[in-house]
matplotlib code that plots the C-alpha trace (Angstrom):
import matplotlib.pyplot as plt

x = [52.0, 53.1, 53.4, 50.9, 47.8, 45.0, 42.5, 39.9, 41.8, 42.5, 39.4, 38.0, 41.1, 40.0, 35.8, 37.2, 39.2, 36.6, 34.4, 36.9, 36.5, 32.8, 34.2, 35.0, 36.3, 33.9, 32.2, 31.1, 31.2, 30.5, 32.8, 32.1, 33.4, 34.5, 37.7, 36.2, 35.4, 38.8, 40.2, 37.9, 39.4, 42.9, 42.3, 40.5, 43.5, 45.9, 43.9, 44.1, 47.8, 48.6, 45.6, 45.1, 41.3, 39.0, 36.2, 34.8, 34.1, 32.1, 33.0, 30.5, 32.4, 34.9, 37.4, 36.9, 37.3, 40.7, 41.8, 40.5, 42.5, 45.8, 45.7, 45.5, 41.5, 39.4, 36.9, 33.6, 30.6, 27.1, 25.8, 28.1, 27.9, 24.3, 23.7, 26.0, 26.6, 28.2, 28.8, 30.9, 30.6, 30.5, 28.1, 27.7, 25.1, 23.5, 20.4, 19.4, 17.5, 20.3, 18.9, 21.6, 22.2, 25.3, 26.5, 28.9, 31.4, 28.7, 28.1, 25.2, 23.4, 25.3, 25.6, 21.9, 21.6, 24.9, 23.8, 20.1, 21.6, 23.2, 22.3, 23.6, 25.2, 27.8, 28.1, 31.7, 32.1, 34.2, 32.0, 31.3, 28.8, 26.7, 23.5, 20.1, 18.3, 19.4, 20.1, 22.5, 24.9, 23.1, 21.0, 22.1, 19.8, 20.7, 19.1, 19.5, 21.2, 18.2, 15.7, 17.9, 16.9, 13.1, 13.5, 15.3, 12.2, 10.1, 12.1, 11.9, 7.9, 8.0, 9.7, 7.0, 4.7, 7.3, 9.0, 12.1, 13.5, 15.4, 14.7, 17.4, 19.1, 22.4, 23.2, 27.0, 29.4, 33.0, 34.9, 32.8, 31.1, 28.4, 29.8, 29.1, 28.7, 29.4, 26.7, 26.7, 24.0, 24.4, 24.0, 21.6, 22.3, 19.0, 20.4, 17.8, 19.3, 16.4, 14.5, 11.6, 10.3, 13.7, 10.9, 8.3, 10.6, 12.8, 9.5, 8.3, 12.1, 11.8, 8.5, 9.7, 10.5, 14.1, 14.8, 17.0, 17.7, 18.4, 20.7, 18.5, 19.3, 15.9, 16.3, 18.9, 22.0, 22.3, 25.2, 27.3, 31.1, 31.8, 35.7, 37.2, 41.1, 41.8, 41.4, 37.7, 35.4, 31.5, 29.1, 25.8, 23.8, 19.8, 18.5, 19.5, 19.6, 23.1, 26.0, 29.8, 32.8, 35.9, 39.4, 42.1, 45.4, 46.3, 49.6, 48.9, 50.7, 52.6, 51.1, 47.8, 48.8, 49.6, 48.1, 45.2, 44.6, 42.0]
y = [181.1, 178.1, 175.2, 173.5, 175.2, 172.7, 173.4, 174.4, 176.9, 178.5, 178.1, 180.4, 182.7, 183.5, 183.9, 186.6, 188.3, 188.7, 189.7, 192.2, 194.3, 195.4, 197.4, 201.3, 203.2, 205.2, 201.7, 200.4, 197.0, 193.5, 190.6, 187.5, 184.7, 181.3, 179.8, 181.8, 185.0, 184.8, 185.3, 188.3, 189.9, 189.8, 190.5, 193.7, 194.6, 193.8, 196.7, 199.0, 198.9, 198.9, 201.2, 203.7, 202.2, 203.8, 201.1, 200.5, 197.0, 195.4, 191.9, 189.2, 187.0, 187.6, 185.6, 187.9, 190.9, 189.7, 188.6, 192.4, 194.4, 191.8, 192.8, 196.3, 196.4, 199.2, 197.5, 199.3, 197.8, 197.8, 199.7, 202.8, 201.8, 201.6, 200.2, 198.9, 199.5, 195.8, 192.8, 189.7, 186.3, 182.4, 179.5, 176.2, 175.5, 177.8, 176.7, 177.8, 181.2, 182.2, 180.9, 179.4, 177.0, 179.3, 178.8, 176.4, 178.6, 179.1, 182.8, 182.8, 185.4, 187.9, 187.0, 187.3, 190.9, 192.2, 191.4, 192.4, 195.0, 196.0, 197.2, 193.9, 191.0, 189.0, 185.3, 184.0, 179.7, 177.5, 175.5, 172.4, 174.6, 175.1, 172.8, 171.8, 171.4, 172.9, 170.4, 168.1, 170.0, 170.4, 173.2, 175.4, 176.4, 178.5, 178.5, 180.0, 177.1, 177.9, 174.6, 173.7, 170.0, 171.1, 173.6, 170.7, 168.1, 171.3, 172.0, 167.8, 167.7, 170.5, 168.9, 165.9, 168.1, 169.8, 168.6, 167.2, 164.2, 163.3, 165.2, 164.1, 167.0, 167.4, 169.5, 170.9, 170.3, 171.4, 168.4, 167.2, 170.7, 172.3, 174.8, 178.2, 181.0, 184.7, 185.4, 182.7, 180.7, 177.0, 175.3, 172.4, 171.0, 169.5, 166.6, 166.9, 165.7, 167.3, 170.5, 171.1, 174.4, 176.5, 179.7, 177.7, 176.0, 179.1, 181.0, 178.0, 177.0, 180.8, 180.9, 177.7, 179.4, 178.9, 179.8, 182.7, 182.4, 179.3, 179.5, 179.3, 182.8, 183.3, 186.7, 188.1, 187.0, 189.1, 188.0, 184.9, 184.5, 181.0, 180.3, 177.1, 175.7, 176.9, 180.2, 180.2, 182.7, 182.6, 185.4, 185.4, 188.0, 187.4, 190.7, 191.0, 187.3, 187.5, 185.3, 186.6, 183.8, 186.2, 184.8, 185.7, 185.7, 183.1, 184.5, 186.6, 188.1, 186.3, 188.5, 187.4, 184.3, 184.2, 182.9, 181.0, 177.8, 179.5]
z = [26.8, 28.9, 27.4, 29.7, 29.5, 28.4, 25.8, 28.0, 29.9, 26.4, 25.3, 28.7, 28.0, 24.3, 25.3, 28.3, 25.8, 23.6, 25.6, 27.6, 24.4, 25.0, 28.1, 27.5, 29.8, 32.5, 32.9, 35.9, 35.4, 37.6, 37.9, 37.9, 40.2, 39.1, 36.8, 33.3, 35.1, 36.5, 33.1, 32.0, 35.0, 34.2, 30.8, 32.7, 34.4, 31.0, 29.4, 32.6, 32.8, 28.7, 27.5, 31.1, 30.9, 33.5, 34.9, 38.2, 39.2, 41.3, 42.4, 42.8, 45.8, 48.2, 46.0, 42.8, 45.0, 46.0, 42.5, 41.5, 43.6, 43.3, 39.5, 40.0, 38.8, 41.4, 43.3, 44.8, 46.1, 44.6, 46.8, 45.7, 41.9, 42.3, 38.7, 36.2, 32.7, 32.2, 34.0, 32.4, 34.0, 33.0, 33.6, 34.5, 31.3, 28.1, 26.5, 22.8, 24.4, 27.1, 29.9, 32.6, 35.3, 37.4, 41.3, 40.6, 42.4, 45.0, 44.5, 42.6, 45.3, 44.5, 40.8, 40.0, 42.0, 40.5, 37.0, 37.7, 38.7, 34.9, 31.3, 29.7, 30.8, 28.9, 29.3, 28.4, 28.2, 26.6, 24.5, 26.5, 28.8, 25.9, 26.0, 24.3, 27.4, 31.0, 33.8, 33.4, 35.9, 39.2, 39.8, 42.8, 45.6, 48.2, 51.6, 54.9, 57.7, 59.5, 59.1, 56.1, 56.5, 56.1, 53.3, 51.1, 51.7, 50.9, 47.4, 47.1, 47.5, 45.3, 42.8, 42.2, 40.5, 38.1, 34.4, 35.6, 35.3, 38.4, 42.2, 44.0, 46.2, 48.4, 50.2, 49.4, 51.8, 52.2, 53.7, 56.9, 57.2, 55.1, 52.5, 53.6, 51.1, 51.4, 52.4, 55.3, 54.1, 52.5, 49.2, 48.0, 45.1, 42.8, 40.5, 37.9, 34.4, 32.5, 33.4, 31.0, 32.3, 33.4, 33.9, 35.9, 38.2, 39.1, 40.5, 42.1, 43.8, 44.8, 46.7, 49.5, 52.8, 53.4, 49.6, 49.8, 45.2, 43.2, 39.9, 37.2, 35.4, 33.0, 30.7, 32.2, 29.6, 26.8, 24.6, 25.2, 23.9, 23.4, 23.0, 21.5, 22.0, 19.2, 19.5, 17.5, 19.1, 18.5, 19.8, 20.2, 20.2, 21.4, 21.0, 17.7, 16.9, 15.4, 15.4, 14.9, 14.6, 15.8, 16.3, 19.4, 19.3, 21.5, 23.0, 26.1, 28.3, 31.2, 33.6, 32.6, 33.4, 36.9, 39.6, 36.5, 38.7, 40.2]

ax = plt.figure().add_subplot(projection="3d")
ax.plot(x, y, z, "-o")
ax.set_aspect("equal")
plt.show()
């Protein structure tokens, strides 16, 4: 393992690990994007090459698609999947029941549908994502360019009337221009430090023209793996209610390792 690699990075490594050994093969499985998901998918592709493991994925942005198919993981869309039997990403924020603030990475679009779209979904984290109340990172919206400047001072009046603690929104931009996601539509971003109703305020966000999904992801987790630098795994479980402390062996390959400043 290089020397280098910071406690948070082995902390993501140890949760997509971990959770890398729910797949069997004959899955069709959804990947998630961002710097955690990025992990489950080479630990994916460590298990393809050493153990001849048979999975379909199906990527969640343009960037984990091209990650997939550099390691060696098959790719196919959702339409040919057409339902999933798994998909693995991470999260910005986890509250006590599951719930989650995700679209960090911008691709929370196709992250709702793909793991809508699936028999369970596993949330992996290091353990700084995990929080008592959701909305301390800022909540992604994603709207269509068109009228973008009225849809945010909709979602702001909208806001007023809702149990939050803060309403001030951004929109996201990527140096002078507006971000743009794969989908071609952009991102506002809704700084609200404290969101009391996560279940209220995602049908509410949802129902403003312009509104094409926001990142609040309400029953739709189904076990989150939490890693720690250490190597410390927890898992939780909510249908069940249980909780498993695991431990991973915190010497992976060096091909897992390349290319992991995504």
């Amino acid at each position: 393992m290089p020397a280098d690699l910071s406690p948070i990075d082995k902390a993501k490594f140890v949760a997509a690990k971990r959770a890398v050994e729910y797949v069997e093969s004959g899955m069709k499985l959804g990947l998630g994007t961002g710097s955690t998901a990025a992990w489950m998918v080479r630990c994916l592709a460590e298990r393809i090459r050493e153990e001849g493991l048979k999975v379909k994925g199906v990527p969640t942005s343009s960037r984990t698609a091209e990650l997939a198919r550099s390691l060696g993981v098959p790719v196919v869309s959702l339409d040919d999947a057409k339902w999933l039997d798994l998909t693995i990403d991470g999260a910005d924020e986890i509250d006590s029941q599951l719930n989650l603030i995700k679209g960090g990475g911008a691709a929370l679009l196709q992250e709702k549908i793909v793991a809508t779209a699936s028999d369970q979904m596993i949330v992996i984290a290091d353990a700084a994502k995990e929080v008592a109340q959701l909305g301390a990172f800022p909540l992604p919206v994603e709207v269509i360019p068109f009228g973008w400047q009225t849809t945010k001072a909709l979602i702001e009046e909208t806001l007023v009337s809702l149990d939050v603690l803060n309403r001030d929104c951004t929109l996201r931009m990527n140096g002078d221009a507006p971000l743009v996601t794969d989908e071609a539509n952009y991102i506002v971003d809704l700084h609200l430090k404290r969101i009391g109703n996560p279940r209220q305020l995602s049908l509410v966000l949802n129902q403003i023209p312009g509104v094409v999904e926001n990142g609040l992801f309400i029953d739709i987790c189904d076990i989150v793996v939490v890693g720690h630098g250490d190597g410390r795994v927890t898992v939780r479980d909510i249908n069940s209610g249980e909780v498993e402390e695991d431990h991973i062996d915190l010497v992976p390959s060096d091909n897992i390792f390349s290319d992991s400043d995504d």
